[in-house]
N, C-alpha and C positions, 0 to 999 in steps of 0.2 A: 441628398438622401434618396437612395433608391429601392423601391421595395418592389418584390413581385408583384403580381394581379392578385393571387391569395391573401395575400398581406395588406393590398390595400382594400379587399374585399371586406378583412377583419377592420382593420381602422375605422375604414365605414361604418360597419355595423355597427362597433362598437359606442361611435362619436353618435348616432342614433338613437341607440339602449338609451344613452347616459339622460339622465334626468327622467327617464320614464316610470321607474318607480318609485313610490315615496312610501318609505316605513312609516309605522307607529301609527296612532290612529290622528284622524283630522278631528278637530276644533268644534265642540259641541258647546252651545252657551249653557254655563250652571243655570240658567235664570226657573224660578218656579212659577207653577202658575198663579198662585197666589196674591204676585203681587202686582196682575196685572189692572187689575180694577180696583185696588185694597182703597178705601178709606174708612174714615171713622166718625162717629156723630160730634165730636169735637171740631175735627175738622172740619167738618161742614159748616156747623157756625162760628170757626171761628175765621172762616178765612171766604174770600170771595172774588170772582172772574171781574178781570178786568185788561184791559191795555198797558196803562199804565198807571205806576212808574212801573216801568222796566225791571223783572223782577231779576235781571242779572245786576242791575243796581237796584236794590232795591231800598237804601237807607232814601233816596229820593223822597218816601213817604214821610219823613218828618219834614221837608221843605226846610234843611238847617245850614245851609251856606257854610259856617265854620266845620260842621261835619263835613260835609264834599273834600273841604280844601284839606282836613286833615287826613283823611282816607288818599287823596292824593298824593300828597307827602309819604304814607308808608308805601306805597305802590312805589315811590323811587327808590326810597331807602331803607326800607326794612329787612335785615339781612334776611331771616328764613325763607323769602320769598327772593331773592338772590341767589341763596344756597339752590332753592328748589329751579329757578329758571338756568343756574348752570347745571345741575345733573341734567336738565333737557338738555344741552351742547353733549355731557358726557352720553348719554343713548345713542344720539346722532352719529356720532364719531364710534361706538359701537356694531351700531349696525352698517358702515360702513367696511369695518373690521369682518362682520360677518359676509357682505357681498363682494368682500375680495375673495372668495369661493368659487365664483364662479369662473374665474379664470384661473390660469396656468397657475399652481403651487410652488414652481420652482424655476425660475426665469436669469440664472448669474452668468455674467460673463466672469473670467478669469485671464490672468495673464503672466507668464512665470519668465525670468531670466535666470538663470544657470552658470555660473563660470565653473571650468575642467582645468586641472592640472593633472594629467594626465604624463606618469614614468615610466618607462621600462627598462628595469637594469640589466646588464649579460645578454648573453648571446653571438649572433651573430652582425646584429643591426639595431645597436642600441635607438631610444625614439623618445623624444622627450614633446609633447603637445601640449599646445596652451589652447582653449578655446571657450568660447560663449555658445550656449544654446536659446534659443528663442522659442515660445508658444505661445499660445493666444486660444480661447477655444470660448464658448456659448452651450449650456446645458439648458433642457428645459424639462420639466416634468409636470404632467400634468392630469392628476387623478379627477377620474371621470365621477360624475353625481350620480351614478348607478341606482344606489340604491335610496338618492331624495338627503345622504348627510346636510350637503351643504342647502339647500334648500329647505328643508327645517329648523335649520339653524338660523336663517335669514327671516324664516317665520317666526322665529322667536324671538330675535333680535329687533324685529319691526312691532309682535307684540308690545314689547318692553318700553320700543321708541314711545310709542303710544300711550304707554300707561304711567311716562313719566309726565307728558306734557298734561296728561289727567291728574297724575300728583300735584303739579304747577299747580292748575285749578283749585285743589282744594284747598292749598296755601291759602290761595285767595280768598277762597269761602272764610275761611277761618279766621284768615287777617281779619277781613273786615267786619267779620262780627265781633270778634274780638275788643276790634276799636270802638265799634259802636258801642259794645257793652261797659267799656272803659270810661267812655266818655259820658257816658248817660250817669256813668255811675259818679264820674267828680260832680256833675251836676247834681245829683244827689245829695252828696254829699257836702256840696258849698248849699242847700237849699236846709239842709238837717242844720249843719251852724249857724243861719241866717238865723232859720225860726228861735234854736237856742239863744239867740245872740238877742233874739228880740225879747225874747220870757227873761232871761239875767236882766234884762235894763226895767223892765216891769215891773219884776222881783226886786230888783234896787230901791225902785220910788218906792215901795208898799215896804220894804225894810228902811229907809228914811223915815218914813212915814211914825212907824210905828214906834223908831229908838226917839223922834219927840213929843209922842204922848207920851212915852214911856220917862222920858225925865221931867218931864211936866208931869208925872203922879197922875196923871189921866185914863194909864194902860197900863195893864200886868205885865211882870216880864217874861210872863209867858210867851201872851205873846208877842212879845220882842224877839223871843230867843226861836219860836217856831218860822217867823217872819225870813231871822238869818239864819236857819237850819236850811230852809227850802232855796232862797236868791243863792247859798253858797255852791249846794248839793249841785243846782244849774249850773253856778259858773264853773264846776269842775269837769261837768262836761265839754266843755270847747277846747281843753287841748285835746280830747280823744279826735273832736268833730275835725281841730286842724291839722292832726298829723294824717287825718283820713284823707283829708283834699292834699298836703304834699307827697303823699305815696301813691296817691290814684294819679297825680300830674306826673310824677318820674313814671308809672307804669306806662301812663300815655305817650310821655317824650320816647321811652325804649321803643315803643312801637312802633314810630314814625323815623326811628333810626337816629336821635336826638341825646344827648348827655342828659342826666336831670341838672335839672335849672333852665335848657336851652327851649323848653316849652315856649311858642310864641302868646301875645296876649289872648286871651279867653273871654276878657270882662262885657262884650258885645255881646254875649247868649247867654243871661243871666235868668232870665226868667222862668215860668213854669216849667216842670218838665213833661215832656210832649207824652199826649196819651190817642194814642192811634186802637181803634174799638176792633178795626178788622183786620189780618194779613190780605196782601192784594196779588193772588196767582192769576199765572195765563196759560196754567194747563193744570189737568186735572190731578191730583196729588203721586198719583200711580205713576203718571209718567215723569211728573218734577221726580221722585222718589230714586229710580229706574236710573235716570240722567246725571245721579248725583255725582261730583268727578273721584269720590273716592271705591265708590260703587261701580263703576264705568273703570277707574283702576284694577279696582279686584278682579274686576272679568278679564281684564287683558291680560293681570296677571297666570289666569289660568291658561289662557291660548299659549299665551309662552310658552308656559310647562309644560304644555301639552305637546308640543313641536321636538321639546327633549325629549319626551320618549322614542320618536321618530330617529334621533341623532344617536340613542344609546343601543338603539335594535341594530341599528345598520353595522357596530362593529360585530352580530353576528356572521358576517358574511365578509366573501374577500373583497379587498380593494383592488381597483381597473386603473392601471393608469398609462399614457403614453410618455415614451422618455426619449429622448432626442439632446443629440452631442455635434458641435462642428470644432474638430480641434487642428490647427493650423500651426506646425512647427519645420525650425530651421535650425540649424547655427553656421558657426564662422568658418570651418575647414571647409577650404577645395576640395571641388569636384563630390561634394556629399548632397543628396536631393534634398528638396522639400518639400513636405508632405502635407495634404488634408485630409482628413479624416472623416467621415460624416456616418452616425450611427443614430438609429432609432429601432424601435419597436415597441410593443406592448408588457407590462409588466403587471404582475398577478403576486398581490401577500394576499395570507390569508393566517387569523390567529388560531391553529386548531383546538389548542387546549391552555382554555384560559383556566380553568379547576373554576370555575361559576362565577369568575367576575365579573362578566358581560354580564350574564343574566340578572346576576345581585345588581349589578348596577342599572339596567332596566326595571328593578323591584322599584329603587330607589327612585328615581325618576318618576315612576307610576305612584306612587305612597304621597310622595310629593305634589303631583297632581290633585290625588285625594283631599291633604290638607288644604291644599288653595279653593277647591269647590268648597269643602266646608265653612273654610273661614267667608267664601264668597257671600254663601246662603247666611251667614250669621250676619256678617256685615246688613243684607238686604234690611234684618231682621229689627238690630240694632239701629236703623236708621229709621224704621216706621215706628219704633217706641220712644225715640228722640222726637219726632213727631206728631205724635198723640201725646206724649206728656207736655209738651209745649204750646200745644192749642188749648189742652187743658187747662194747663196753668195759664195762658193768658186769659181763657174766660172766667178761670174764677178769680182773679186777679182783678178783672175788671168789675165783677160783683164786689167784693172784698171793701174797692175802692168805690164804687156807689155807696157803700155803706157807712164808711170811715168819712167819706165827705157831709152826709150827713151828722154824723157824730159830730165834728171838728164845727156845724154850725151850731149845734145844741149846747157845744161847750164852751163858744163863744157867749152866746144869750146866759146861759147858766155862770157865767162869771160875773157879766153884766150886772143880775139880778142881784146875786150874793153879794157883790160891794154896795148897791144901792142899799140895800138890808142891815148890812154892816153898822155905812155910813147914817142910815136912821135910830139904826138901834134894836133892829127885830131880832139878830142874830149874832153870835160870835164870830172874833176874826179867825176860826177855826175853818167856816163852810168858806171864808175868801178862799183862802190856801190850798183845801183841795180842789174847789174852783179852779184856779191857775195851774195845780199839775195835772188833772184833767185835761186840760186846753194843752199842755204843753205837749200829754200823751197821747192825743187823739193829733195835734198837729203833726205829731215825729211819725206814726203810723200811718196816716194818709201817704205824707211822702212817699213812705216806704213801700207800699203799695203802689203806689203809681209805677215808680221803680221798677219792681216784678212786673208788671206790666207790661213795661217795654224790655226787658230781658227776657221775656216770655215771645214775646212776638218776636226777637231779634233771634234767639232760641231755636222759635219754629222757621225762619228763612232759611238759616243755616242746615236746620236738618232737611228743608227739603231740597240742599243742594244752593242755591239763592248766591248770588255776590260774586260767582267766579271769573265777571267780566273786569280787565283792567286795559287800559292805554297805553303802560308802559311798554318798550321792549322788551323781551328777555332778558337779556344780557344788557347793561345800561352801557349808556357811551365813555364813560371812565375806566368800567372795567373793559369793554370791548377792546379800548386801545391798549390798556394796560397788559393784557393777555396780545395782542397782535405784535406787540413788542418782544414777546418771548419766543413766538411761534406764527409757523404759518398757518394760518387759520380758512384761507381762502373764502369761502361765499358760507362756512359752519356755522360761522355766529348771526348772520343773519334770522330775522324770525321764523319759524318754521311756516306753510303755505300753510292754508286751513284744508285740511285732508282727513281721512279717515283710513285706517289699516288695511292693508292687501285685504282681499277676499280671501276667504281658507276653503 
């Protein structure tokens, strides 16, 4: 290919220009001032500086060994969080899409064969020719980044990378509150049938009790009949309490990516349910808040969008591009030459009269930008009242249950009393009975209490971001292979390095 000294003065300059300017505007963080120092007097008490546990685990504060191993379990197989670790493989493979930009747009060889039958009738020299032609040739084209397209677009596409692997995370956040609150909650809920289970066998003896005074003409059949109003009233409550513990166990099995029924055993963590007084942060709420991965999303979601206005300005203007041909032909007749051909130069579109579709579609772009700060700043917003509502409720949560503990011993002593009273004779079998539902209502409420307690505090991890740390791979080694067998994947599915997004 041979060009003048002009010509390659132009190339030059041209290959120069290319990348020098980038439309649209750069990458301003939505972030407000507001919430850089935000806390709240909730917060403050309800939570407090420490090392450890590690608040990217942070369920570690219950010290509950079958929790760890089931949070394990969904970290392998929990599908949303599969779904979420392959749209990271799909970004990747994205913005890969996007940095093929940077080079040549149009790189094909070609190759053609030809057969001729070639006639000519009359004359003086009739000619009848058989022959094959031969080519072969190599195009290239390759629009310059004049004005920053393809470079915004790899801005955006790295945003996007980014703010999927922040999606990931907040699977994770999610997951595993999720579980914990699951799990806390069958415990609950195997603790609410326990105590019922213990008031029906209580209420049984005191209904025995009563149906043989009652045929020994010793006791009214009153109450006899109040005796088995209340032990039935109880015992109707345990199938609510046990279909509550097998729909809480299938919701735990789905979680951990399990059939119901396939839940392993449970019966090793039977006891109280854990009451933890403080959340334990190792940064100040502002910044847990700030970091949170769906927070950390949104913003990347903006830089994206922001990149596309840069991509939608630039069809104001013409496109640069260099085009280059080497076409190499022959055929089969004697004494005919063969030829190479080599062609290049520069080539210039431009769209002059779009009737305002560029421009509309720069509105749209920009509009779209808008909505992403807004929902960005809303998201912040949403996140710090997920957070003071959750410190809240756990401190009053934990007043709530100082109080109900107390009660629950008043109503044990007050039952005590009334049967001794009974059995002497100062009182009717009336004060036993509501004795015992007293006891039974004050024990079901304490539970329940407790309960909110720890969904309260589980609550407030989750809103400050809390739990996003896991072990597994992205992409787990079942499917890794299972997808390597369809495709070539090369070094894709591998975990991503721990990085941070280009500079903008």
């Amino acid at each position: 290919m041979h060009l003048t000294r002009s010509g390659q003065l132009l190339v030059f300059g041209l290959l120069g220009l290319s990348g020098c300017v980038r439309l649209g505007p750069d990458f301003q963080s939505p972030r407000q001032a507001w919430p850089e120092h935000w806390t709240t007097p909730a917060l403050e008490h309800a939570s407090q500086r420490a090392q450890t546990p590690d608040f990217a685990q942070w369920w570690q504060v219950f010290d509950d060994r079958l929790l760890e191993r089931l949070i394990a379990l969904a970290d392998a197989n929990n599908a949303d969080l599969k779904i979420a670790g392959l749209r990271v493989i799909e970004a990747r493979a994205q913005l890969g899409i996007a940095q093929s930009g940077r080079y040549p747009q149009v790189q094909q060889a070609s190759a053609d064969s030809v057969y001729f039958d070639r006639r000519q009738y009359g004359g003086s020299n009739p000619q009848n020719r058989h022959f094959w032609q031969y080519s072969a040739g190599f195009d290239i084209g390759w629009e310059l980044d004049f004005w920053g397209r393809f470079s915004r677009a790899i801005e955006s596409a790295d945003a996007r990378y980014f703010a999927t692997q922040a999606n990931y995370q907040d699977v994770l956040v999610l997951l595993h509150a999720q579980l914990a609150e699951t799990y806390f909650a069958l415990r609950t809920s195997e603790a609410r049938l326990r105590v019922a289970q213990q008031n029906a066998q209580q209420q049984k003896r005191n209904f025995e009790i009563t149906e043989k005074l009652f045929n020994s003409g010793q006791q009214a059949e009153l109450d006899l009949q109040q005796a088995k109003t209340q032990y039935l009233g109880t015992l109707s409550t345990l199938p609510d309490f046990e279909d509550q513990v097998l729909r809480t166990r299938n919701a735990l099995a789905a979680l951990i990516g399990q059939p119901p029924g396939a839940l392993p055993p449970l019966a090793e963590n039977q006891g109280m349910i854990p009451l933890v007084q403080r959340t334990v942060l190792q940064d100040i709420p502002a910044n847990l808040l700030l970091r949170r991965p769906d927070v950390r999303a949104a913003e990347l979601e903006v830089a994206s969008q922001s990149a596309l206005i840069g991509v939608a300005e630039s069809d104001f203007y013409p496109s640069l591009s260099l085009l280059g041909s080497i076409v190499w032909s022959t055929d089969t007749l004697s004494g005919t030459p063969r030829s190479l051909d080599l062609v290049g130069g520069p080539s210039l579109r431009w769209n002059l009269f779009d009737h305002g579709q560029i421009r509309n579609n720069v509105r749209v772009q920009d509009v779209r930008l808008q909505q992403l700060i807004e929902a960005y700043r809303d998201k912040v917003r949403q996140a710090a009242r997920e957070a003071d509502d959750a410190a809240n409720g756990l401190l009053k949560s934990l007043e709530r249950e100082a109080i109900l503990g107390e009660a629950e011993v008043a109503a044990k002593r007050a039952l005590v009393l009334a049967s001794a009273q009974y059995r002497e004779g100062y009182s009717d079998f009336q004060r036993v009975l509501d004795a015992q539902r007293a006891l039974l209502q004050q024990q079901d409420n304490y539970l329940v209490s407790r309960s909110n307690a720890v969904s309260n505090l589980i609550a407030l991890y989750k809103a400050l971001g809390g739990g996003w740390y896991s072990t597994r791979a992205t992409v787990d080694r079942a499917t890794r292979q299972q997808m390597e067998q369809r495709t070539d994947w090369g070094e894709s599915l591998d975990d991503p390095a721990a990085a941070t997004p280009e500079k903008r």
